[in-house]
Backbone as CSV, one residue per row, in Angstrom:
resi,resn,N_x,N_y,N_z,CA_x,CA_y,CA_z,C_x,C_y,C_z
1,UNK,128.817,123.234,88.560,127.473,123.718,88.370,126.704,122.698,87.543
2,UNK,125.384,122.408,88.026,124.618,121.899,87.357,123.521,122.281,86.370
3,UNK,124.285,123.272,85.582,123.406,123.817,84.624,123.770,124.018,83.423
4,UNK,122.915,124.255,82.381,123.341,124.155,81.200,122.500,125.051,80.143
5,UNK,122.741,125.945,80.004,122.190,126.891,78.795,121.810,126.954,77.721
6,UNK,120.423,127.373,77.214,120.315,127.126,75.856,120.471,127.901,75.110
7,UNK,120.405,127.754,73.683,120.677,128.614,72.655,121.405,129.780,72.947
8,UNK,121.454,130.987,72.559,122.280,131.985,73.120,121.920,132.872,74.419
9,UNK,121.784,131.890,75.859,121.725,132.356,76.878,122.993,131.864,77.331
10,UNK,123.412,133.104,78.242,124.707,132.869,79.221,124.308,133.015,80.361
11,UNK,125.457,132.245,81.038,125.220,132.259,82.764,126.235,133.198,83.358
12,UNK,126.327,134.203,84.154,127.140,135.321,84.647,127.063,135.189,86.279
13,UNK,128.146,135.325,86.148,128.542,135.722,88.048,128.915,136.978,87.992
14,UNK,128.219,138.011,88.890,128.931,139.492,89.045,129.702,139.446,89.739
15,UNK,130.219,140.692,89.441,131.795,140.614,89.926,131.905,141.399,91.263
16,UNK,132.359,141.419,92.627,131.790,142.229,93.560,132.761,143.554,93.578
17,UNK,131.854,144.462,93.731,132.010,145.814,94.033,132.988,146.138,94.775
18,UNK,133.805,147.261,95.026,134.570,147.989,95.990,133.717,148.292,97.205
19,UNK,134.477,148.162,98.400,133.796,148.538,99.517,134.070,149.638,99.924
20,UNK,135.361,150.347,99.328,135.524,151.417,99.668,135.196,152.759,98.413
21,UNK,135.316,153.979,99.009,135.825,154.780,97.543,137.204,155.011,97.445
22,UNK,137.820,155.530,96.205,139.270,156.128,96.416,139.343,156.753,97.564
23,UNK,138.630,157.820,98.154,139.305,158.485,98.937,139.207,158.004,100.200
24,UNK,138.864,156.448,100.606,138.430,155.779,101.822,137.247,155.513,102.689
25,UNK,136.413,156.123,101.602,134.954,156.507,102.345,134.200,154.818,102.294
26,UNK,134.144,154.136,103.273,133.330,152.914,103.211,131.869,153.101,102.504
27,UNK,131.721,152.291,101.669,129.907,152.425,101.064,129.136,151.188,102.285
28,UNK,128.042,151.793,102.665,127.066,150.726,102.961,126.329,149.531,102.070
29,UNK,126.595,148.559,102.665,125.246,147.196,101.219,124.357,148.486,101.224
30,UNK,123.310,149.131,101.483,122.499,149.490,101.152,122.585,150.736,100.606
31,UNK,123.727,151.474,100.413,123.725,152.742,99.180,124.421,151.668,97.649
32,UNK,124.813,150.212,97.896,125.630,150.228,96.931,124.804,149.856,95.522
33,UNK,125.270,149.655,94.430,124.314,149.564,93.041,124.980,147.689,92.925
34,UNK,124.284,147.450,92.338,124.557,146.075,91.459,125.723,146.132,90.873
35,UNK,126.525,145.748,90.895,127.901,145.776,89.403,126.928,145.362,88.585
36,UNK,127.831,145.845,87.311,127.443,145.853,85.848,128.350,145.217,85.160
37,UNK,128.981,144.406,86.375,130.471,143.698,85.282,130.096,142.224,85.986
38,UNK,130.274,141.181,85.181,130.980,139.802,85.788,131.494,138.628,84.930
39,UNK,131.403,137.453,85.553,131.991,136.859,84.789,131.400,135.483,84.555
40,UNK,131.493,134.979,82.942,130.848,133.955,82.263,131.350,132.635,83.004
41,UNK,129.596,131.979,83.353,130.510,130.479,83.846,130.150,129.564,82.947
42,UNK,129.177,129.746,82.284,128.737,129.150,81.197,127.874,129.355,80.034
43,UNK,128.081,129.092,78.995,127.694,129.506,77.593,126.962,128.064,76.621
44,UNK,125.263,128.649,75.880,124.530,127.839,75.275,125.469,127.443,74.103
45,UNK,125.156,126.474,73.157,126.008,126.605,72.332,126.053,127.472,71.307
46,UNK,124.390,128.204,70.872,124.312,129.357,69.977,123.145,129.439,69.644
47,UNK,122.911,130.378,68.973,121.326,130.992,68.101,121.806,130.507,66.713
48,UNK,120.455,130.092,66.159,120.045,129.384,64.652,119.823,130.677,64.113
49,UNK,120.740,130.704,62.882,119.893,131.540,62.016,119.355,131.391,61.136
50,UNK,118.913,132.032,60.281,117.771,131.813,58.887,117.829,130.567,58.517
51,UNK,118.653,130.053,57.928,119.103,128.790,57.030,119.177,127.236,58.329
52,UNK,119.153,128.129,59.543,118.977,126.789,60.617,120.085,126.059,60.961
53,UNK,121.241,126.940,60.820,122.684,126.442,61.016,122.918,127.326,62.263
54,UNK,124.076,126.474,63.692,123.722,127.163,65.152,124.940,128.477,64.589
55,UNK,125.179,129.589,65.211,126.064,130.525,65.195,126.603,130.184,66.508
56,UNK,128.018,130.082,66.741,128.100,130.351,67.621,128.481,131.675,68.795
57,UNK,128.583,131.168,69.719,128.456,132.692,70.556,129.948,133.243,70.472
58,UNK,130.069,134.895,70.705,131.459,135.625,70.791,131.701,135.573,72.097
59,UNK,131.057,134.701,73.181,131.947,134.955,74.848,132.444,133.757,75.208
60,UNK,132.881,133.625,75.497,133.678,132.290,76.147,133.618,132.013,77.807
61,UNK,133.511,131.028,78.476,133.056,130.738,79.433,134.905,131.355,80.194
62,UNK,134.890,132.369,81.058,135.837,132.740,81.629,136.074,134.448,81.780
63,UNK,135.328,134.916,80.551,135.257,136.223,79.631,134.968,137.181,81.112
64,UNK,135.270,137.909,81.071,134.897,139.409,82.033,133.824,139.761,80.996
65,UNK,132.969,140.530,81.173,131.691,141.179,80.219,131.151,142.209,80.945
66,UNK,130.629,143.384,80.578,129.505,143.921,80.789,128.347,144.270,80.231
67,UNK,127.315,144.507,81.032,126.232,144.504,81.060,125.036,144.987,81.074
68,UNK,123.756,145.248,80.963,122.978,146.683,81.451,122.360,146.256,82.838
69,UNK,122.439,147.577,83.415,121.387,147.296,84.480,121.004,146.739,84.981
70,UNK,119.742,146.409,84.178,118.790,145.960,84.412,118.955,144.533,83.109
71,UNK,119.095,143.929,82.779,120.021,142.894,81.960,119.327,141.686,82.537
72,UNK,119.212,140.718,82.033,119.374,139.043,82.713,117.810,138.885,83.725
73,UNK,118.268,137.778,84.328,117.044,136.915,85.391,117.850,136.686,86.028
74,UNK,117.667,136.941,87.921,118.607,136.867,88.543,118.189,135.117,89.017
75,UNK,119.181,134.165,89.404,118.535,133.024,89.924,119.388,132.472,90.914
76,UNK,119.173,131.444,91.125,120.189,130.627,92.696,119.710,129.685,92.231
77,UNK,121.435,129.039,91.981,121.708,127.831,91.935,123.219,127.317,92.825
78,UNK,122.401,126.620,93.413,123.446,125.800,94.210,123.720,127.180,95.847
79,UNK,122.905,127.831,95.875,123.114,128.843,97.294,123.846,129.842,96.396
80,UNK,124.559,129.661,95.076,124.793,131.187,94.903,124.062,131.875,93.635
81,UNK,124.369,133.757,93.862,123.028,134.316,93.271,123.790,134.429,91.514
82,UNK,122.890,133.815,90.705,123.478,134.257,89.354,122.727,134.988,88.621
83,UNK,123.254,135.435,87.181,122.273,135.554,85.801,122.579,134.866,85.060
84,UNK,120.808,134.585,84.366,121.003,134.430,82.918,120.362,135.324,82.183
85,UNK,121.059,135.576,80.712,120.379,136.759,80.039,121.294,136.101,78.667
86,UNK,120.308,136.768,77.839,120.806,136.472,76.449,122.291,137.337,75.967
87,UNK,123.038,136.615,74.558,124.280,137.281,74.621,123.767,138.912,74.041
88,UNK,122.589,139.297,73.450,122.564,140.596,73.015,122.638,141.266,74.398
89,UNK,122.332,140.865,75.479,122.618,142.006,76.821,123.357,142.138,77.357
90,UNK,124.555,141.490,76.865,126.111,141.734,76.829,126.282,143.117,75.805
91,UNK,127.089,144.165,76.539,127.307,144.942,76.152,129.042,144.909,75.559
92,UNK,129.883,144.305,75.720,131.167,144.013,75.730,132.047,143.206,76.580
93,UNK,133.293,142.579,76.028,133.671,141.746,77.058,135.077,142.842,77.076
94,UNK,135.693,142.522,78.460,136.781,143.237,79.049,138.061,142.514,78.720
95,UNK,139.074,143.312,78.279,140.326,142.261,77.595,141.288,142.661,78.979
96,UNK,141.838,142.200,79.516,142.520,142.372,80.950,143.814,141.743,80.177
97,UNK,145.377,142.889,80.163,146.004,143.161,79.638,147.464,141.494,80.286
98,UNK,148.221,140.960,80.008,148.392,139.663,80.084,149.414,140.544,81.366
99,UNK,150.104,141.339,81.633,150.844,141.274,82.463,149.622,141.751,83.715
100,UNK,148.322,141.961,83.780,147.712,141.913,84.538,147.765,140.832,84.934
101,UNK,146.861,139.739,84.172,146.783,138.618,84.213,147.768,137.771,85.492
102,UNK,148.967,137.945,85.362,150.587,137.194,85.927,150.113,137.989,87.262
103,UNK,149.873,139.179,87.264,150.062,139.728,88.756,148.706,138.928,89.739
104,UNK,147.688,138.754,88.901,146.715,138.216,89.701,147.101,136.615,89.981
């Protein structure tokens, strides 16, 4: 990617949705919602605070996170669709348990 973030903006890829439900019921693209989850491809280096020293950010470029809603600026880069949004519209990042991890 040819991009690069400033201050405490992140770049997010969502994560895609289930096509099905549990009980097998296919969703249409057009009943489905946005995920609210994805994942960091890249991170500014931080927000200045008072004294003018950078903080840096709590996500790390790899992080699972979620998100609100309505959250971020959707954009296209390079043909695919991303966000950027600041780290306060991160709602939490997802800790995916290490023997998950091995199975994937």
């Amino acid at each position: 990617m040819k991009f690069r973030p400033l201050h405490d903006r992140i770049v997010v890829r969502r994560v895609t949705s289930e096509e099905k439900t549990k009980g097998g019921i296919i969703i249409p693209d057009t009943a489905k919602e946005k995920p609210q989850e994805g994942e960091v491809l890249a991170v500014g280096p931080g927000a200045r605070n008072e004294q003018g020293q950078v903080v840096a950010l709590d996500v790390h470029v790899g992080d699972r996170v979620l998100f609100g809603k309505w959250s971020g600026t959707e954009i296209k880069i390079d043909g695919e669709e991303l966000l950027i949004m600041k780290e306060a519209d991160i709602m939490g990042v997802i800790e995916i348990p290490v023997a998950d991890k091995k199975a994937a």
